[in-house]
PADRENTOR-506658 format. One record per residue (C-alpha): x, y negated, z. Coordinates in steps of 0.1 Angstrom, whole numbers, plus 5000, padded with zeros to 4 digits. Layout:
<recs>
REC     xx     yy     zz
REC      X      Y      Z
...
</recs>
This chain:
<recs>
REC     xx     yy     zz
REC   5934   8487   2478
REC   5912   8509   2459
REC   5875   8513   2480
REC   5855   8546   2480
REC   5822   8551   2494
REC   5817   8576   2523
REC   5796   8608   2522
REC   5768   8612   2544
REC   5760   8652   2546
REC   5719   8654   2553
REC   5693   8678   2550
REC   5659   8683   2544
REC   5626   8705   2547
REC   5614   8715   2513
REC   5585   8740   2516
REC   5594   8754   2546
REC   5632   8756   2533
REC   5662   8735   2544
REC   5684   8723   2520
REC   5716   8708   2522
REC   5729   8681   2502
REC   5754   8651   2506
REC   5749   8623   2486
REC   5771   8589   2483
REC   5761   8552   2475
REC   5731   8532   2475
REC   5702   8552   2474
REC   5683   8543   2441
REC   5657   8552   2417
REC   5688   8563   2391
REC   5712   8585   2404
REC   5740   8614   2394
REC   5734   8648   2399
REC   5756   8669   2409
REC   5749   8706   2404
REC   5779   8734   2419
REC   5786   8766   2407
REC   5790   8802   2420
REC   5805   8813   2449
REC   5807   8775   2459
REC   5788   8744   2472
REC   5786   8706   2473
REC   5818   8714   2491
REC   5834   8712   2454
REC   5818   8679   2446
REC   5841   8662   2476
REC   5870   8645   2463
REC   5842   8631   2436
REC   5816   8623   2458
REC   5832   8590   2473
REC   5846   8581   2441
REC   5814   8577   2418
REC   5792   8566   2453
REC   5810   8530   2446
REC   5797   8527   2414
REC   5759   8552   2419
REC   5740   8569   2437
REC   5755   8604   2435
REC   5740   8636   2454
REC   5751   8671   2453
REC   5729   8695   2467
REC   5733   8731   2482
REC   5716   8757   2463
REC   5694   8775   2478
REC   5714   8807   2491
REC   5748   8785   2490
REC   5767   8763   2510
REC   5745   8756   2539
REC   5712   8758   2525
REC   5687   8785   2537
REC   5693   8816   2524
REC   5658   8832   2526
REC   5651   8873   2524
REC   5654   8881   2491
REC   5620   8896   2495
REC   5605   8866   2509
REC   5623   8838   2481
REC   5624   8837   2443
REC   5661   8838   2433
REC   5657   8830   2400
REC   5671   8799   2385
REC   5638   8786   2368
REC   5621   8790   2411
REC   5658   8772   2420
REC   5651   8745   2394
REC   5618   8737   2408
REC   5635   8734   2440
REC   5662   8712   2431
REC   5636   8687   2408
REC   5617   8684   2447
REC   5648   8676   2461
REC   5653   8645   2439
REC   5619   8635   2439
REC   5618   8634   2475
REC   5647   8614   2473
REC   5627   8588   2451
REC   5650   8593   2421
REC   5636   8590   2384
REC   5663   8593   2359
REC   5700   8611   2366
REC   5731   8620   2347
REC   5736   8655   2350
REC   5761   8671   2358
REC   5761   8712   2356
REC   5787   8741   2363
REC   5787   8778   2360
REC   5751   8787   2381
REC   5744   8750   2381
REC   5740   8752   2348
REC   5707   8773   2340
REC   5694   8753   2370
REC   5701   8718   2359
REC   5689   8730   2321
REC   5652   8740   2333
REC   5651   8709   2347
REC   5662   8689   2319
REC   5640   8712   2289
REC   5611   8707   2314
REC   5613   8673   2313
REC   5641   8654   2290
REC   5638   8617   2294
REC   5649   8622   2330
REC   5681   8628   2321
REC   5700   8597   2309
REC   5732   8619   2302
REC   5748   8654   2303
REC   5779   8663   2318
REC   5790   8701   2314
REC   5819   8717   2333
REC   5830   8751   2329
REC   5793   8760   2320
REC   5779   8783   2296
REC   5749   8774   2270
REC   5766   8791   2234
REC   5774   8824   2224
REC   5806   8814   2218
REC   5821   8812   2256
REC   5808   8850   2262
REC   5844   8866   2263
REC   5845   8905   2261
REC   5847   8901   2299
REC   5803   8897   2295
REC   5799   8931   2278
REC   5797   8948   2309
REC   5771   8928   2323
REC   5754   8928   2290
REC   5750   8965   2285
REC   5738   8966   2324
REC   5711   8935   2317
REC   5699   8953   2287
REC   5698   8989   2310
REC   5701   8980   2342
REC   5708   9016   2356
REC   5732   9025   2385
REC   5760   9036   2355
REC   5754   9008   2338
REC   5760   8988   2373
REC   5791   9009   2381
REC   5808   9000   2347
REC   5809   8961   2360
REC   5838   8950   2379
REC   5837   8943   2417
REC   5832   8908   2428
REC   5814   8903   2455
REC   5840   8907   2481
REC   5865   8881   2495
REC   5888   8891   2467
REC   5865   8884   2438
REC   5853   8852   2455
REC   5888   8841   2454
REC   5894   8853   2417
REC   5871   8830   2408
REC   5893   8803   2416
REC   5930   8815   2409
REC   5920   8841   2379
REC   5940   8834   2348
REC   5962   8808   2368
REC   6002   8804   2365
REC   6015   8804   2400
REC   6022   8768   2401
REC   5988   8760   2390
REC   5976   8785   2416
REC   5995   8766   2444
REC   5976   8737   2439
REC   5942   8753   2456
REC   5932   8751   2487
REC   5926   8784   2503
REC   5899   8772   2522
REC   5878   8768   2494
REC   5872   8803   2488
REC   5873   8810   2527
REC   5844   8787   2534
REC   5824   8801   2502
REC   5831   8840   2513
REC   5818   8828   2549
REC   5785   8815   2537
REC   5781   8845   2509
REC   5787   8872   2534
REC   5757   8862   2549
REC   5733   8892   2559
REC   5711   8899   2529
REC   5732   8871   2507
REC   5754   8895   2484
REC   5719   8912   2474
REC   5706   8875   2467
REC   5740   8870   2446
REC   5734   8896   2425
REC   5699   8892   2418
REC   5708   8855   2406
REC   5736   8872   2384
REC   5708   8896   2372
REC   5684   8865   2365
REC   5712   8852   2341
REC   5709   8871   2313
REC   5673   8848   2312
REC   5696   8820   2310
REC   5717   8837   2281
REC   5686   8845   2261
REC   5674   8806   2263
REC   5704   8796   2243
REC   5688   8791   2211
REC   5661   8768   2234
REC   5688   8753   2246
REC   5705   8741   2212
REC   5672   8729   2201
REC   5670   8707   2233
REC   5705   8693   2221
REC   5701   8685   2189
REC   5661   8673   2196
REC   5674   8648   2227
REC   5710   8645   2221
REC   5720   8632   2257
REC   5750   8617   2259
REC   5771   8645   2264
REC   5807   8648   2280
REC   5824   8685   2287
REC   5852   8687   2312
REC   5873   8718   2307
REC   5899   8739   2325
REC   5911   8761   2297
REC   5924   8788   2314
REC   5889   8796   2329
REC   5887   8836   2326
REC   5850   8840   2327
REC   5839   8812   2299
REC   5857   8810   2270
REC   5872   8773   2256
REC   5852   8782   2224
REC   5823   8764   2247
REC   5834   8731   2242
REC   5834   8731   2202
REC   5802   8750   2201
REC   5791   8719   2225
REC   5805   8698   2195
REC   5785   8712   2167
REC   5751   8706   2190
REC   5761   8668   2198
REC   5763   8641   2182
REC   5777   8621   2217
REC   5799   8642   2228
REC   5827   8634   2245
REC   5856   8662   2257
REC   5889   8665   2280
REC   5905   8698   2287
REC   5928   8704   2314
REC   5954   8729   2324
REC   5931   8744   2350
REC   5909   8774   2358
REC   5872   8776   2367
REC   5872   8754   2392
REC   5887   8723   2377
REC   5877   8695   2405
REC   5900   8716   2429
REC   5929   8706   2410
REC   5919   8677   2388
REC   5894   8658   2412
REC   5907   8623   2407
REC   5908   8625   2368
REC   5874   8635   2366
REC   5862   8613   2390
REC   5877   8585   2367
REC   5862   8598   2338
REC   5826   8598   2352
REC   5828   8566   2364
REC   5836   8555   2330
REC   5811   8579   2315
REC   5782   8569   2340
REC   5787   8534   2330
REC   5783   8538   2297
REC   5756   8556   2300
REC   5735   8533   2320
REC   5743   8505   2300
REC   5733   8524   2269
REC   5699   8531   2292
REC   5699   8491   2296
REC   5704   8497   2333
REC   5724   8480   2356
REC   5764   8496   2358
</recs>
């Protein structure tokens, strides 16, 4: 009988802020970091969670303003994902943790790439899912955003299509899906994440962090450098029918890495809602190889 590790779902004080985070596994100085996405939380890291905790310690934190986190006043917090990185790195050093894989998504991913430009021989390998660092995966659905980041006037913010409501909150997980595929989901995913969003003050919060991205856009040059300088081991998971990043991503990942390591799946955005145990396979091999590359213990 195949054995998984359980998740313990803790929290702690971090300047004055409580952040939520589950983690699986032995507690250790190397771990996995798990980093979620937009609308979401650990809560998508849940089916992996166990898996990779028999193998490493794993933990998946809340972002601040996610899951159940803190959500501070936007006029008493820094949403910006640099402040969120900072947040994140205090997290896992409180933890005692010295080296990770990372592993980034959607908003996870400017977060997890400040912390791994500000300080590269942390990171022992570099897992990207559905996560934008290339030109390339900016479909015509960014030009909207674009025009309002470069003039951010009430026009320019009226041209961009509604989202955050229930409705786009569950777009983001059925959008450009086939029925069947859309079957798959479970609707409490994007239940739970439109309960903790609609939070007083937390679609203002949303929408500064969505503001704060075009900083992340802007970095991509930055950001290839940091590939082709470190070259991290590098393995880019995939659902190709994702509407908001294109699958031009993952070769634009390929011309940066010389690692690099790719599976794509018939899946949307949120690709561990219907392709959990395949991925958690995958990382298990992936983390192994990794650490004994590292010379560490698998």
């Amino acid at each position: 009988m195949k054995r998984v590790a359980k998740t313990r779902h803790l929290s702690r004080e971090l300047a004055g802020t409580t952040l939520h985070y589950r983690e699986a596994g032995v507690p250790s100085s190397t771990a996995v970091l798990l980093l979620h996405g937009f609308p979401s939380s650990s809560y998508s890291f849940r089916d992996v969670l166990p898996v990779l905790g028999e193998h490493v310690y794993v933990i998946a934190p809340d972002i601040p303003g996610f899951g159940f986190s803190d959500a501070p006043p936007l006029d008493e917090y820094e949403y910006t994902f640099e402040h969120l990185s900072h947040v994140i790195e205090a997290l896992i050093d409180d933890l005692g943790v010295e080296r990770y894989v990372l592993y980034v998504t959607d908003f996870g991913t400017p977060v997890g790439y400040f912390m791994a430009m500000r300080q590269p021989q942390r990171v022992l390998g570099l897992v990207v899912q559905n996560g934008n660092t290339h030109e390339a995966g900016l479909n015509e659905a960014w030009d909207a955003p674009r025009k309002y980041w470069a003039e951010p006037t009430e026009e320019n913010k009226s041209a961009i299509p509604e989202w955050l409501n229930f409705a786009g909150t569950r777009e983001q997980y059925l959008g450009g899906l086939r029925s069947e595929l859309q079957d798959l989901h479970q609707r409490e995913s994007w239940r739970l994440d439109w309960e903790r969003l609609s939070r007083p003050g937390n679609i203002d919060i949303q929408f500064q962090l969505f503001y704060d991205y075009r900083k992340h856009v802007a970095r991509f040059a930055d950001i290839a450098a940091y590939h082709q300088k470190h070259q991290p081991p590098c393995l880019v998971l995939w659902g190709r029918h994702d509407p908001f990043y294109d699958i031009a991503e993952v070769m634009a990942y390929h011309q940066d890495m010389s690692t690099f390591d790719a599976h794509i799946y018939d899946a949307g955005h949120f690709l561990l809602e219907t392709h959990a145990s395949e991925v958690a396979k995958l990382l298990v091999t992936f983390v192994d190889d990794v650490f004994t590359r590292a010379g560490l213990p698998a």
